[in-house]
C-alpha positions, 0 to 999 in steps of 0.5 A: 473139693475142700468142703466135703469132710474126710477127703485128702482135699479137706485135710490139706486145707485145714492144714493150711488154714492151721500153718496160715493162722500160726504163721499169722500170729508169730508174725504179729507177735514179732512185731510187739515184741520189737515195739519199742511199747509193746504194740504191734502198730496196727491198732485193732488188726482188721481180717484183711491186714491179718489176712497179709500177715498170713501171708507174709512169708509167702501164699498158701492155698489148696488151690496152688498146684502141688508145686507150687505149694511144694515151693513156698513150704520150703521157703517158710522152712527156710524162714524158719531155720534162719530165724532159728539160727539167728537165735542160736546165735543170739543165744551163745552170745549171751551165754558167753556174756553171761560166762564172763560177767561170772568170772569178773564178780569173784 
């Protein structure tokens, strides 16, 4: 029963709720980030299509089994560590620009 306060129950859905709004909100901030204008292209984002950003690397729910639920963590995860790495990699590759840019000014 997620609704009765101080249970194991509760806590995991607040916990989801949390992971659920992160995810959202990383989610629309990509996409402004990779607008060409700063926007997102929703307009004023409605519950429902927030609701799908949320969503958008996989369902959570308290209501999943523990599997389940298990499965798609480690499919965020997996998002996660990808996108981390594709930053590394985005990162090294600046820095060696920027190495070379130095090299050639003096």
């Amino acid at each position: 029963m997620p609704n009765i306060p101080g249970t194991v129950r509760a806590d995991l859905a607040a916990q989801i709720s949390n992971l659920k709004d992160q995810i959202g909100l990383q989610t629309l901030s990509s996409m402004k980030e990779l607008s060409a204008n700063g926007a997102a292209g929703l307009g004023n984002t409605t519950n429902r299509e927030f609701g799908s950003l949320q969503n958008s690397l996989g369902n959570l729910s308290e209501k999943q089994s523990p599997e389940a639920l298990r499965k798609t963590l480690q499919n965020i995860i997996k998002n996660a560590n990808t996108s981390k790495n594709r930053l590394n990699a985005n990162f090294k590759q600046i820095t060696r620009i920027l190495s070379k840019m130095s090299l050639t000014k003096r």
